[in-house]
Biopython code that builds the backbone (N, CA, C, O; Angstrom):
import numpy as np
from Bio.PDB.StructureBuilder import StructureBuilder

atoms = [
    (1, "UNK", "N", (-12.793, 6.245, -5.024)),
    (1, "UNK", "CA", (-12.837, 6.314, -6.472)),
    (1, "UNK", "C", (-13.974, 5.415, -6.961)),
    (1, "UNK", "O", (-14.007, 4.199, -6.772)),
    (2, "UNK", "N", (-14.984, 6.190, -7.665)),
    (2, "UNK", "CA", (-15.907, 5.440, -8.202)),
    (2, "UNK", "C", (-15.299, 4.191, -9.270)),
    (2, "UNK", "O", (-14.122, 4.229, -9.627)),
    (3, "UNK", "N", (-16.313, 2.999, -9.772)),
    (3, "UNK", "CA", (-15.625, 2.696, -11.191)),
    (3, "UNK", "C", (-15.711, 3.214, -12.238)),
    (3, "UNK", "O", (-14.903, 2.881, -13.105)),
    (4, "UNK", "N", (-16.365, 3.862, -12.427)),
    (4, "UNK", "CA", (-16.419, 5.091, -13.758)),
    (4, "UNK", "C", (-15.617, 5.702, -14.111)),
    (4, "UNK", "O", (-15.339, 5.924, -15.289)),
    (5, "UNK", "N", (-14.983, 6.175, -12.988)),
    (5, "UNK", "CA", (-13.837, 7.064, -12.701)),
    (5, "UNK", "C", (-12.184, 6.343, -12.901)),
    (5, "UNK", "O", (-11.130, 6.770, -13.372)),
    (6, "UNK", "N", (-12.568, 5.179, -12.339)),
    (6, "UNK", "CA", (-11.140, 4.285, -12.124)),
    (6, "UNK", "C", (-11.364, 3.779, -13.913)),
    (6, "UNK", "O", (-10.717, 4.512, -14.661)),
    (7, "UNK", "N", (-11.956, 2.957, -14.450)),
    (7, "UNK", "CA", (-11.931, 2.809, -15.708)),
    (7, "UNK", "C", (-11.746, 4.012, -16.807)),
    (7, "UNK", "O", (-11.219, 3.664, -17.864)),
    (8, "UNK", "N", (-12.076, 5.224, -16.690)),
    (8, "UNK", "CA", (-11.192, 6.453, -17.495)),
    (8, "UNK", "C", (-9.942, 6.710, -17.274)),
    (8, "UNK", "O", (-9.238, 7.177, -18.169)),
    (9, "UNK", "N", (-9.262, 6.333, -15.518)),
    (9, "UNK", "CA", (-8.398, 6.594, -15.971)),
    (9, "UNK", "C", (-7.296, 5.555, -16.212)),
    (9, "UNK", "O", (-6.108, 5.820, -16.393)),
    (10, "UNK", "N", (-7.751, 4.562, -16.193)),
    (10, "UNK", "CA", (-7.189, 3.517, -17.389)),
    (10, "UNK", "C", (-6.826, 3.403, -18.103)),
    (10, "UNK", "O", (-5.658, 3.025, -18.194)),
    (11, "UNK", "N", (-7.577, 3.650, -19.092)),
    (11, "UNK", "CA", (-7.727, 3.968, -20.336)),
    (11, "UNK", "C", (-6.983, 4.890, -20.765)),
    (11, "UNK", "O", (-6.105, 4.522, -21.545)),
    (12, "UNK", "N", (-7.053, 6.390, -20.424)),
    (12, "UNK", "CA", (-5.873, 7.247, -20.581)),
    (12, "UNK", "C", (-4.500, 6.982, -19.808)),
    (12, "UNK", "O", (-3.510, 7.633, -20.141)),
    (13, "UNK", "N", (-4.442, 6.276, -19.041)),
    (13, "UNK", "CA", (-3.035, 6.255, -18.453)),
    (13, "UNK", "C", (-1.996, 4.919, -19.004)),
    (13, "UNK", "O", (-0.766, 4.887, -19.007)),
    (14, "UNK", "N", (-3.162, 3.660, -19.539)),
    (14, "UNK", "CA", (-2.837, 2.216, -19.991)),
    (14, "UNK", "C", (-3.378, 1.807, -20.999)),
    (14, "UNK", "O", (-3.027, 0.678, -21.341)),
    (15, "UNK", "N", (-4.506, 2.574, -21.945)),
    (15, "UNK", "CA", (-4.996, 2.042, -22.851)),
    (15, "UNK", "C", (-5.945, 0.867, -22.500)),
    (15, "UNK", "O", (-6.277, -0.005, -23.303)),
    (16, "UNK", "N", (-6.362, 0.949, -21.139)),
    (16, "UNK", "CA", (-7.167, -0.807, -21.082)),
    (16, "UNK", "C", (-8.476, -0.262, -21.157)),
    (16, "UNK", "O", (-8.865, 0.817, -20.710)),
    (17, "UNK", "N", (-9.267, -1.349, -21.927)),
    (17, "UNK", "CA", (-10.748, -1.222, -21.249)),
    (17, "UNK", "C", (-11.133, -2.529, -20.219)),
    (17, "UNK", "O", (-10.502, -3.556, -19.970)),
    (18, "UNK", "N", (-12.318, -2.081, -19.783)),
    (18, "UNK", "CA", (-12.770, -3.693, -19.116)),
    (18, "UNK", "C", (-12.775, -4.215, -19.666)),
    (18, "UNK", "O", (-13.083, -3.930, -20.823)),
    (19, "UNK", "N", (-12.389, -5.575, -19.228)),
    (19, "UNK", "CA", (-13.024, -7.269, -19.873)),
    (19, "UNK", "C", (-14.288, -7.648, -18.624)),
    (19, "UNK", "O", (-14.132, -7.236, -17.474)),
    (20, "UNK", "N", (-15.320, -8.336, -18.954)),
    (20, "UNK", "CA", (-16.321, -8.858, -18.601)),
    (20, "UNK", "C", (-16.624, -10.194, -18.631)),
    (20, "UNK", "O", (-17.725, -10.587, -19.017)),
    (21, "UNK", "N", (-15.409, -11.225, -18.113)),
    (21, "UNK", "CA", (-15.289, -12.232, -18.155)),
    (21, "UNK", "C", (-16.289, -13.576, -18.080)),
    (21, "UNK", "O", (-16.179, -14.648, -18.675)),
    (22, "UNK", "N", (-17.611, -12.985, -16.840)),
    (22, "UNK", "CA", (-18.034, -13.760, -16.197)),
    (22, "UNK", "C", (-19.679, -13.106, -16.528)),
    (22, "UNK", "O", (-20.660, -13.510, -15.903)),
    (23, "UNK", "N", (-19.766, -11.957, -17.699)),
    (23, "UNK", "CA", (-20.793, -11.491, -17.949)),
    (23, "UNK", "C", (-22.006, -11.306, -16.688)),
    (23, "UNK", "O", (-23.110, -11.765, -16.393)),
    (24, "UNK", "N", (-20.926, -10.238, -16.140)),
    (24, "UNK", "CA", (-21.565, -9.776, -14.596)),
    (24, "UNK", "C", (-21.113, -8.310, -14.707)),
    (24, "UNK", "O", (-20.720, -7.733, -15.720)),
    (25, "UNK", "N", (-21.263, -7.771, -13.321)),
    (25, "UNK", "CA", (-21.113, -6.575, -13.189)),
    (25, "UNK", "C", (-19.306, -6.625, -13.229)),
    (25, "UNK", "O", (-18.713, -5.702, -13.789)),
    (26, "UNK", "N", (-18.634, -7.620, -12.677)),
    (26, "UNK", "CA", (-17.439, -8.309, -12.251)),
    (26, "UNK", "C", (-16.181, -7.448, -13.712)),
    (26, "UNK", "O", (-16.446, -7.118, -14.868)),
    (27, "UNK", "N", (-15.205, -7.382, -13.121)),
    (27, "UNK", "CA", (-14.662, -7.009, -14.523)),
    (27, "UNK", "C", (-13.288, -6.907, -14.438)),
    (27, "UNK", "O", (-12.851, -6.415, -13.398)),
    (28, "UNK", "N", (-12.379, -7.310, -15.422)),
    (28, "UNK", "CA", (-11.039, -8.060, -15.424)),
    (28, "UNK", "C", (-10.050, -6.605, -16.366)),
    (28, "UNK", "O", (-10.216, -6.315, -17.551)),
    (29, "UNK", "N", (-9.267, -6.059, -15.587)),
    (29, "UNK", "CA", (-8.402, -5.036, -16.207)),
    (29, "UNK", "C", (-7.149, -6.086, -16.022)),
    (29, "UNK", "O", (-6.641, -6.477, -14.972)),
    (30, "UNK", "N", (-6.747, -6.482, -17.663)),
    (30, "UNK", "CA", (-5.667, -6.788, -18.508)),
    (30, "UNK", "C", (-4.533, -6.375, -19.328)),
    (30, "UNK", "O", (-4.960, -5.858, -20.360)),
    (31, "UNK", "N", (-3.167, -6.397, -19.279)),
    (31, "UNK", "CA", (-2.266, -6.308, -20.224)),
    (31, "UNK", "C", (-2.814, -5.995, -21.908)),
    (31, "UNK", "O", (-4.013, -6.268, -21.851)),
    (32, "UNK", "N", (-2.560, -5.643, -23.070)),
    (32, "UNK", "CA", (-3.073, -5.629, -24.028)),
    (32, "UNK", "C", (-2.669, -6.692, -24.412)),
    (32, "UNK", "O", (-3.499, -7.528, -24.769)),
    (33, "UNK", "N", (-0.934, -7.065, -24.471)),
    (33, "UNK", "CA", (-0.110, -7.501, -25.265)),
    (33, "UNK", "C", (-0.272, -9.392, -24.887)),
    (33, "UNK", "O", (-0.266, -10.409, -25.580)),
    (34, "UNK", "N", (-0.412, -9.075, -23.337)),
    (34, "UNK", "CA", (-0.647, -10.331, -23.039)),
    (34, "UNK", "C", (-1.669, -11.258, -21.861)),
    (34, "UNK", "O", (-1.604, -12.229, -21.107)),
    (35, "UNK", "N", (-2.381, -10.453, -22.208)),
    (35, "UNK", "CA", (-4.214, -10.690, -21.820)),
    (35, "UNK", "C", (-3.654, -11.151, -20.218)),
    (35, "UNK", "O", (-3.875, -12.305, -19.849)),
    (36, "UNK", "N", (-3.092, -10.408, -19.514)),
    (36, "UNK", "CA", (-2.402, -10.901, -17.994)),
    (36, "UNK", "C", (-3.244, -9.996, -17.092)),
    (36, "UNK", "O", (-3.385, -8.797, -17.334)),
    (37, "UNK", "N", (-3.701, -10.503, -16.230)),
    (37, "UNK", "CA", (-4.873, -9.525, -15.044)),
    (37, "UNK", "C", (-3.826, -8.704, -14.004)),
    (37, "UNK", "O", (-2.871, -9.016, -13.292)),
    (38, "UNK", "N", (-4.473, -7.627, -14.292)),
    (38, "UNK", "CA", (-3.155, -6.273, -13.234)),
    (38, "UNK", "C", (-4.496, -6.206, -12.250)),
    (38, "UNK", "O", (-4.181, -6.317, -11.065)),
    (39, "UNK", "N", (-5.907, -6.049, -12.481)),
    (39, "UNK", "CA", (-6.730, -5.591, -11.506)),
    (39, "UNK", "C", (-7.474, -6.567, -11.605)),
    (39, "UNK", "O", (-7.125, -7.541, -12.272)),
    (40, "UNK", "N", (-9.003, -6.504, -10.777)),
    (40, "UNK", "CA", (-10.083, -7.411, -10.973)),
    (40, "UNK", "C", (-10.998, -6.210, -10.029)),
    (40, "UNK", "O", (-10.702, -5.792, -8.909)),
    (41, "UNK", "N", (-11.986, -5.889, -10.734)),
    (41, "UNK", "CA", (-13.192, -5.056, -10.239)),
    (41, "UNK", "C", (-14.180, -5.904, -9.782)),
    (41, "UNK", "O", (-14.657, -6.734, -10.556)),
    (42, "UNK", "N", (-14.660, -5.794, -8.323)),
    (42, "UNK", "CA", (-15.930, -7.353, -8.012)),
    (42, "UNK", "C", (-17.029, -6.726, -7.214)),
    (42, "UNK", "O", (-16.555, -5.953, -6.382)),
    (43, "UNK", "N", (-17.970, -6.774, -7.191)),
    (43, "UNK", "CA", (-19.019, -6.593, -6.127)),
    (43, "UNK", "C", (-19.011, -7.552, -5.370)),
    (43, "UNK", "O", (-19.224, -8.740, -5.616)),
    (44, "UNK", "N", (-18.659, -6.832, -4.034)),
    (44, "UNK", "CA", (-18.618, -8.256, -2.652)),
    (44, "UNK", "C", (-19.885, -8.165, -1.708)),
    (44, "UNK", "O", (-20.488, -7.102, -1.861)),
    (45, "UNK", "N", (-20.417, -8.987, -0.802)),
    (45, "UNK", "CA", (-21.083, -8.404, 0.255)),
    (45, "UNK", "C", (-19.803, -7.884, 1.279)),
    (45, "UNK", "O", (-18.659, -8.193, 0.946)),
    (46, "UNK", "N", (-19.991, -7.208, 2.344)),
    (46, "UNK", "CA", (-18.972, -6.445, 2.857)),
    (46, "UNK", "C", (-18.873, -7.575, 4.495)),
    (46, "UNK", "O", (-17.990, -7.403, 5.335)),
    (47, "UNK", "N", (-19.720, -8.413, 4.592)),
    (47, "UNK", "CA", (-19.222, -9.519, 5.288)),
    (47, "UNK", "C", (-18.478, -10.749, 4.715)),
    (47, "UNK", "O", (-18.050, -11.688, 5.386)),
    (48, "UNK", "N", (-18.391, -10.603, 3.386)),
    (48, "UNK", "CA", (-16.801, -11.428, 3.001)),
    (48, "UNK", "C", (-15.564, -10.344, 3.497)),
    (48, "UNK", "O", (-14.405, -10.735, 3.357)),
    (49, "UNK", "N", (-15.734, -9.411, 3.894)),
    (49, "UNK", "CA", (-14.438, -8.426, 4.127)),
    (49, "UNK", "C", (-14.674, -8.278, 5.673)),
    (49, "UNK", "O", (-14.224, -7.413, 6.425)),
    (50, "UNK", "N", (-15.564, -9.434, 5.979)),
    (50, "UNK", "CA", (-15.283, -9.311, 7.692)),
    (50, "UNK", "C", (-15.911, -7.814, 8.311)),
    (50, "UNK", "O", (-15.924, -7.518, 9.506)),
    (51, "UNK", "N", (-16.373, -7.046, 7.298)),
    (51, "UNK", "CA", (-17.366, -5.946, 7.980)),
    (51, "UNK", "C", (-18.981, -6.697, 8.250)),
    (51, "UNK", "O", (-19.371, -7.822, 7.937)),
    (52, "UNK", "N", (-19.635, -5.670, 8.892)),
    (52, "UNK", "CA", (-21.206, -6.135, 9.434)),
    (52, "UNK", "C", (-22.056, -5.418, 8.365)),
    (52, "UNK", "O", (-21.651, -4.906, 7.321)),
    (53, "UNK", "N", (-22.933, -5.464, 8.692)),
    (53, "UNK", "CA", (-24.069, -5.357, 7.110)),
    (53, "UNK", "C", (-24.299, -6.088, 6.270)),
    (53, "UNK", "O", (-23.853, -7.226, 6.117)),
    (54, "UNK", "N", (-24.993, -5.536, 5.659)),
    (54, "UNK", "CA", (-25.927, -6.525, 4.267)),
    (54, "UNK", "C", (-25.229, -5.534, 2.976)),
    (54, "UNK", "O", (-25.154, -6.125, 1.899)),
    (55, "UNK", "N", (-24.837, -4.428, 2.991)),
    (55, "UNK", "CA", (-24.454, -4.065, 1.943)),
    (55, "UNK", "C", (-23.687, -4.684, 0.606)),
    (55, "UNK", "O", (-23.341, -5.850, 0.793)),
    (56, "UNK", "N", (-23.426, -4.278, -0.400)),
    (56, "UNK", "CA", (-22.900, -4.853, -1.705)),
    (56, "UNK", "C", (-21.720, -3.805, -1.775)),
    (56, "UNK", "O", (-22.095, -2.655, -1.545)),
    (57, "UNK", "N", (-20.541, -3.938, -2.012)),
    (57, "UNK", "CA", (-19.832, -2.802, -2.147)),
    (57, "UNK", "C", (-18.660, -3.307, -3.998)),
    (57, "UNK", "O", (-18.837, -4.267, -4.748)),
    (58, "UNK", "N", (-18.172, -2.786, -4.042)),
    (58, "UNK", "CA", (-16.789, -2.520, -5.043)),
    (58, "UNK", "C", (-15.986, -2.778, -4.079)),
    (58, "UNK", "O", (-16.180, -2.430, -2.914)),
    (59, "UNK", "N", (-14.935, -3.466, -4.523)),
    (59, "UNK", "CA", (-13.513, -3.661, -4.208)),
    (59, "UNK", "C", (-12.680, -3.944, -5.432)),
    (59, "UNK", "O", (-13.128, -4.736, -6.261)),
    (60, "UNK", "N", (-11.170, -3.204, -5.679)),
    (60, "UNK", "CA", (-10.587, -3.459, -6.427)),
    (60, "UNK", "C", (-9.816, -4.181, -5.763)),
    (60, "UNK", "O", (-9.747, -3.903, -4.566)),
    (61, "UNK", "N", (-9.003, -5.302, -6.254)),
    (61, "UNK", "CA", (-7.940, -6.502, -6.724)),
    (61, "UNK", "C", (-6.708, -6.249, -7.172)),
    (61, "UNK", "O", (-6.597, -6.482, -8.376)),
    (62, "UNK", "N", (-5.531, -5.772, -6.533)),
    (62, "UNK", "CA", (-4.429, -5.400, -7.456)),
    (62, "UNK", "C", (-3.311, -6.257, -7.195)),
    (62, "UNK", "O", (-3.514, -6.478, -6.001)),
    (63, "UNK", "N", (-2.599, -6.693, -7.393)),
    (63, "UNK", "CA", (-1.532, -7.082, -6.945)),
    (63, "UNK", "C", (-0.144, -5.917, -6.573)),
    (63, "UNK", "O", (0.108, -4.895, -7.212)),
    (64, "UNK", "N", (0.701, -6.511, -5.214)),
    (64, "UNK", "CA", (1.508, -5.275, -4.962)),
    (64, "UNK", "C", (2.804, -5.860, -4.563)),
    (64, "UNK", "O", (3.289, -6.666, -5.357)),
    (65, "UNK", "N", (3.257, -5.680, -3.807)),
    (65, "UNK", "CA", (4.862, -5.801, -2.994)),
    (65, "UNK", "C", (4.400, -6.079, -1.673)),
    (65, "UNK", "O", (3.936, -5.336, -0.808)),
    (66, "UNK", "N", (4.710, -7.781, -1.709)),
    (66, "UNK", "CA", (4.629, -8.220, -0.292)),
    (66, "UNK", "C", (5.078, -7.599, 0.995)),
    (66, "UNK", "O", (4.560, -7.639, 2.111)),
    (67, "UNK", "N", (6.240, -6.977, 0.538)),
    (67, "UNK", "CA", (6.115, -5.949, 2.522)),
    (67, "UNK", "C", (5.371, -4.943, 2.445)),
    (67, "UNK", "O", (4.923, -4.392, 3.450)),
    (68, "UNK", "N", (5.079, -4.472, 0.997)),
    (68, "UNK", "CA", (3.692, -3.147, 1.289)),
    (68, "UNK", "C", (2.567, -3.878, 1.919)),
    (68, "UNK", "O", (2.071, -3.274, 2.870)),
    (69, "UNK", "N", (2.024, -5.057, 1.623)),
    (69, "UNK", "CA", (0.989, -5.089, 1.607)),
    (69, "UNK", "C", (0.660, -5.360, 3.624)),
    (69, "UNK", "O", (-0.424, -5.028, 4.105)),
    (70, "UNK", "N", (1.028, -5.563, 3.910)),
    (70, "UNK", "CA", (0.969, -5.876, 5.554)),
    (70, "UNK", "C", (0.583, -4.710, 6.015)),
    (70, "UNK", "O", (-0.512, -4.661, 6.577)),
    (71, "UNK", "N", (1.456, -3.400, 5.876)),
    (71, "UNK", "CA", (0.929, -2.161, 6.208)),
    (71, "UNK", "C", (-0.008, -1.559, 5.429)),
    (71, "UNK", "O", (-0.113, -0.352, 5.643)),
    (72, "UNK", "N", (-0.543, -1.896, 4.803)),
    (72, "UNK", "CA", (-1.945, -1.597, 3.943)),
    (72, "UNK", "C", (-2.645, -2.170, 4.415)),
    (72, "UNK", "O", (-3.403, -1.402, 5.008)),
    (73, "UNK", "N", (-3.046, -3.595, 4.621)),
    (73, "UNK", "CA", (-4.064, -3.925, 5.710)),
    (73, "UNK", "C", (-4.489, -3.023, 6.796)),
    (73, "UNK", "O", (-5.713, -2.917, 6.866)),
    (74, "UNK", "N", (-3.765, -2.289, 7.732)),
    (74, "UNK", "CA", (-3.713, -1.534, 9.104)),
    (74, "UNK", "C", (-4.677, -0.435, 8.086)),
    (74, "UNK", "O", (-5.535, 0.087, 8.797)),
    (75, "UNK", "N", (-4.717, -0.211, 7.410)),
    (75, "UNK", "CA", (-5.142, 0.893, 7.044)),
    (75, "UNK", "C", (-6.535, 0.823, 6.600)),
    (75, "UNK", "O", (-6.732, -0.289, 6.109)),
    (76, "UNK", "N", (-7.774, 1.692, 6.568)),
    (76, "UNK", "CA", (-8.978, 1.655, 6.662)),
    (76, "UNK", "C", (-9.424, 1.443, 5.003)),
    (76, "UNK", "O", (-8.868, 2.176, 4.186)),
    (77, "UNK", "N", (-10.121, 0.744, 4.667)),
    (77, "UNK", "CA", (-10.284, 0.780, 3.161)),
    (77, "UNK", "C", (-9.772, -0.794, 2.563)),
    (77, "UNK", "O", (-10.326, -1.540, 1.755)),
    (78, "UNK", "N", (-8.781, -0.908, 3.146)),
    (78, "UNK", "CA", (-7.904, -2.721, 2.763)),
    (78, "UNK", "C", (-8.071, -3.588, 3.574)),
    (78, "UNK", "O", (-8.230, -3.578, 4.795)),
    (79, "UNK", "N", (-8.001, -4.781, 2.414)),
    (79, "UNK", "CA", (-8.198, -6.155, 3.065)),
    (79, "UNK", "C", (-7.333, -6.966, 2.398)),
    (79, "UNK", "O", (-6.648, -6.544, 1.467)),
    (80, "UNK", "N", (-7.288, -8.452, 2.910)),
    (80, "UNK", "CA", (-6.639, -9.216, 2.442)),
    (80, "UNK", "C", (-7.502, -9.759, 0.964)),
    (80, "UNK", "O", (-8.680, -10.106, 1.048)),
    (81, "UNK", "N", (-7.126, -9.769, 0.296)),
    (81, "UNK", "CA", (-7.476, -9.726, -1.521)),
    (81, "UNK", "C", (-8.496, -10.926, -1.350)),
    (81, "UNK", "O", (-8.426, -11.971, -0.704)),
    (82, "UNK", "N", (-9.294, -10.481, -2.024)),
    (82, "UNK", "CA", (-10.166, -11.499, -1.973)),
    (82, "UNK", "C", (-10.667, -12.547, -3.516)),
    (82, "UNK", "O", (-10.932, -12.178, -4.660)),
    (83, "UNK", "N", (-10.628, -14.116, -2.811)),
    (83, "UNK", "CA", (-10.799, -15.023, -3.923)),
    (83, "UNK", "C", (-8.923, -14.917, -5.083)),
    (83, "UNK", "O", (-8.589, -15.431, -6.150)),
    (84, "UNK", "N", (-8.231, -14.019, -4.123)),
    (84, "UNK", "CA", (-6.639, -14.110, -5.173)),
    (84, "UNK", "C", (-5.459, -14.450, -3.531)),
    (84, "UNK", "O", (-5.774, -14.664, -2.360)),
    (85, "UNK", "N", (-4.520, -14.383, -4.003)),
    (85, "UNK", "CA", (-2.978, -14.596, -3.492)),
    (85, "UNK", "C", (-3.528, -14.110, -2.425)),
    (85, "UNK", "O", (-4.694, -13.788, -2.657)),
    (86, "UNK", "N", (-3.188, -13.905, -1.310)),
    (86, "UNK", "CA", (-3.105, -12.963, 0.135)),
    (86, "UNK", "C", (-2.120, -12.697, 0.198)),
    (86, "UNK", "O", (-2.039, -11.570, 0.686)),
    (87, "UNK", "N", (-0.904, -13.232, -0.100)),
    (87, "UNK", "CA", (0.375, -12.542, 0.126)),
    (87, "UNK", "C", (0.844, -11.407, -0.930)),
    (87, "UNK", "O", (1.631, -10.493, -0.685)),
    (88, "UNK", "N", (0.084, -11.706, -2.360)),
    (88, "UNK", "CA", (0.861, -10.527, -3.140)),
    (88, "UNK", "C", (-0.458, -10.042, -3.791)),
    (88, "UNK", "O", (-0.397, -9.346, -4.805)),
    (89, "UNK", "N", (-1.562, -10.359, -3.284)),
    (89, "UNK", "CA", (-2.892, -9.134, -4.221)),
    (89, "UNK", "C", (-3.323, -8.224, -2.624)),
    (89, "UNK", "O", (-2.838, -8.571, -1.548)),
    (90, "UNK", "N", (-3.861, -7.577, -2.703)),
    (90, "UNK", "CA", (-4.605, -7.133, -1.897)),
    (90, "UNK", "C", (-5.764, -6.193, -2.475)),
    (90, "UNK", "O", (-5.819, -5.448, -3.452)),
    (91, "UNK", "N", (-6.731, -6.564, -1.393)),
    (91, "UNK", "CA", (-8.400, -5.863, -2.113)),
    (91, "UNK", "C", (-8.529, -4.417, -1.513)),
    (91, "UNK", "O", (-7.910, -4.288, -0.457)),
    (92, "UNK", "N", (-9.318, -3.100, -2.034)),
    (92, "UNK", "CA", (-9.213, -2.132, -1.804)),
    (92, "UNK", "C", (-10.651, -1.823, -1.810)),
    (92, "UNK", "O", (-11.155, -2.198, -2.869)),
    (93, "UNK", "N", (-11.506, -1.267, -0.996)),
    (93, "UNK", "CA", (-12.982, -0.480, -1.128)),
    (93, "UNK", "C", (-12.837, 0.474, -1.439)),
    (93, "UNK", "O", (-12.236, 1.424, -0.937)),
    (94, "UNK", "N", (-13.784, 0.256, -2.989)),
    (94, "UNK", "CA", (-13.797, 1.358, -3.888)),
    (94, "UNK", "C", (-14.956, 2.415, -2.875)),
    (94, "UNK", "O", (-15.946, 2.569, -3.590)),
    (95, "UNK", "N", (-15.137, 3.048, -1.733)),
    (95, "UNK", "CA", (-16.235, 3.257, -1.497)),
    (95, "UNK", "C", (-15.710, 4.565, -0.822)),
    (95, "UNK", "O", (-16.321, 4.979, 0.163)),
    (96, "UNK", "N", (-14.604, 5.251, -1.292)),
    (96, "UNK", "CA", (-14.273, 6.632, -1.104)),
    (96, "UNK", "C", (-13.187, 6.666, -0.100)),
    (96, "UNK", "O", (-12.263, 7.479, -0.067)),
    (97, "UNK", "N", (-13.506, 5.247, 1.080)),
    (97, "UNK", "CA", (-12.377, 5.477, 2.138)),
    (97, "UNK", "C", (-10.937, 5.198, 1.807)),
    (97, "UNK", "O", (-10.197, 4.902, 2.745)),
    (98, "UNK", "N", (-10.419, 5.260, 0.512)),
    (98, "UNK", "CA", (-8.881, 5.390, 0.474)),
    (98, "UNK", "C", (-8.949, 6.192, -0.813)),
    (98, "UNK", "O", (-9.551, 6.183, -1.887)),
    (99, "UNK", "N", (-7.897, 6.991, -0.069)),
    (99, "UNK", "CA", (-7.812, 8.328, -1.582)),
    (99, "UNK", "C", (-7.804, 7.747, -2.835)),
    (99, "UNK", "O", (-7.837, 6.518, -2.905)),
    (100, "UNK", "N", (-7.768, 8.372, -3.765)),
    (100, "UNK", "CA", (-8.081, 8.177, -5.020)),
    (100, "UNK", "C", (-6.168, 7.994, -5.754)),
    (100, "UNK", "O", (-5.952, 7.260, -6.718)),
    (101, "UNK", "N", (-5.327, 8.593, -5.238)),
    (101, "UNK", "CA", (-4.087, 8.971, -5.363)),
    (101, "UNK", "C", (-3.608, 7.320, -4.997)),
    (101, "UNK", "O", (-2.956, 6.453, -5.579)),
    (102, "UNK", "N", (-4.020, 7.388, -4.253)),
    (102, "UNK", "CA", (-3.485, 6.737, -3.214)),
    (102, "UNK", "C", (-3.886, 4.601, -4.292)),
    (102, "UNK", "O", (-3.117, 3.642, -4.217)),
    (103, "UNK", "N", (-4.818, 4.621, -4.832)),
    (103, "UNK", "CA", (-5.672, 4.170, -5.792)),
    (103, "UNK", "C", (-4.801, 3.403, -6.582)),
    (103, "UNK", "O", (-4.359, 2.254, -6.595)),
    (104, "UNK", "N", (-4.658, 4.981, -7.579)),
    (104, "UNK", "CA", (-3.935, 4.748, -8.754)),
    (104, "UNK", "C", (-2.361, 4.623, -8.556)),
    (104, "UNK", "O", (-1.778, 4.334, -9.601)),
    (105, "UNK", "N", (-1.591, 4.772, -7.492)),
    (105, "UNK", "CA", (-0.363, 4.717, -7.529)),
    (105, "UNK", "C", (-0.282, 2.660, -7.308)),
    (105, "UNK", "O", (0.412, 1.851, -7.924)),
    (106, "UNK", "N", (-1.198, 2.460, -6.306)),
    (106, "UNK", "CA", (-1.219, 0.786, -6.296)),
    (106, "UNK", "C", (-1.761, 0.578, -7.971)),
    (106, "UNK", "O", (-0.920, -0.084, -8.580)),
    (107, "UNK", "N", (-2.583, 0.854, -8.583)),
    (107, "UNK", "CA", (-3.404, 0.418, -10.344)),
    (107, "UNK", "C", (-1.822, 0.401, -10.937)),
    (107, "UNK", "O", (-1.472, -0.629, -11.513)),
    (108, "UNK", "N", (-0.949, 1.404, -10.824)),
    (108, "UNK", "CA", (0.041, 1.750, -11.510)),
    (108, "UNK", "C", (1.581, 0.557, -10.985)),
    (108, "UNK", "O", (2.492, 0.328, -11.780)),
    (109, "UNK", "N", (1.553, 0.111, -9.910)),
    (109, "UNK", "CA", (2.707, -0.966, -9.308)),
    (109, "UNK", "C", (1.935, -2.148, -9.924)),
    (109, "UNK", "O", (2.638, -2.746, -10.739)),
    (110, "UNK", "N", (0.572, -2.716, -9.766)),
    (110, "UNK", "CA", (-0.031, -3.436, -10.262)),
    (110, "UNK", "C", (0.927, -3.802, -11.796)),
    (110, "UNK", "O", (1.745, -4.615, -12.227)),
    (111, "UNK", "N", (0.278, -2.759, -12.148)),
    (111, "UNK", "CA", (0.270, -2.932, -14.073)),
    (111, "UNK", "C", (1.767, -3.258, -14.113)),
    (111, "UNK", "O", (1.972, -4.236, -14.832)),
    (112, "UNK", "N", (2.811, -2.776, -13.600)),
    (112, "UNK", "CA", (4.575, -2.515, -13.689)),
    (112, "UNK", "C", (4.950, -4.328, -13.162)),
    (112, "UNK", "O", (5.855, -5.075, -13.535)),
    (113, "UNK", "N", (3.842, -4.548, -12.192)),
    (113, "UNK", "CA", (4.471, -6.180, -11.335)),
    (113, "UNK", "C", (3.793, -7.107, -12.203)),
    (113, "UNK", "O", (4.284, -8.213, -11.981)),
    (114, "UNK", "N", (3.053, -7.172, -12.934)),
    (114, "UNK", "CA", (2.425, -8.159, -13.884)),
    (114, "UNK", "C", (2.704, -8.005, -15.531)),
    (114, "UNK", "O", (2.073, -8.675, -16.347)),
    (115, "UNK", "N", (3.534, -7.221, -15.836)),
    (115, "UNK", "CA", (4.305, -6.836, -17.219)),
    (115, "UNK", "C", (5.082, -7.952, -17.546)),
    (115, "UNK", "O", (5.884, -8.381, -16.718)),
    (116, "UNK", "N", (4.933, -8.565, -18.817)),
    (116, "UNK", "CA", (6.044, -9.503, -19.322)),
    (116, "UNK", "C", (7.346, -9.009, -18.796)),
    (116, "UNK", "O", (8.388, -9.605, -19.070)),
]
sb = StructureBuilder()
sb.init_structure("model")
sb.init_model(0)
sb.init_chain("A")
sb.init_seg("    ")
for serial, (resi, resn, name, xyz) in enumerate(atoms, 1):
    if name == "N":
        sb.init_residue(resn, " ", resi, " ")
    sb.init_atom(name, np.array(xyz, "f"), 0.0, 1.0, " ", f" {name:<3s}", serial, name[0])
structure = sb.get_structure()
């Protein structure tokens, strides 16, 4: 899922837009009611994620359910969350290798586990 893509459907599914906290590419998806972070959009190099290369990639930031998240690691696309919790965020490469479904159902536990 591109971010273009992940920020529309935001918006139609939660009403959020980005916040731009750090006046970067970087960008903070929040609660309306109570400015609380469900996501965090970041450009990483892909050797903070323990891959090889020089590349720059997207990773989304969500927070989830500590026994999900162990078996999401095993899986191609996830890492242990980066710069947040390790036990209850985990980071996702926005870079096509995890479905898009698959995406928004974590965007959507996110938003439900960080709700007043």
């Amino acid at each position: 899922m591109e971010r273009s893509k992940l920020f529309e459907w935001v918006k139609e599914t939660n009403g959020t837009e980005p916040d731009y906290p750090w006046n970067d590419w970087n960008a903070v998806l929040r609660h309306a009611e109570s400015k609380k972070w469900y996501a965090v959009i970041l450009e990483v190099p892909v050797q903070k994620l323990g891959l090889t290369g020089n590349q720059i990639i997207d990773i989304l930031n969500v927070k989830s359910d500590p026994l999900l998240i162990g078996s999401l690691r095993s899986k191609q696309g996830y890492f242990p969350a980066y710069h947040m919790n390790k036990e209850k965020w985990i980071s996702i490469a926005l870079d096509g290798s995890v479905p898009d479904d698959e995406i928004k159902n974590l965007l959507d536990m996110s938003y439900k586990l960080t709700r007043k």
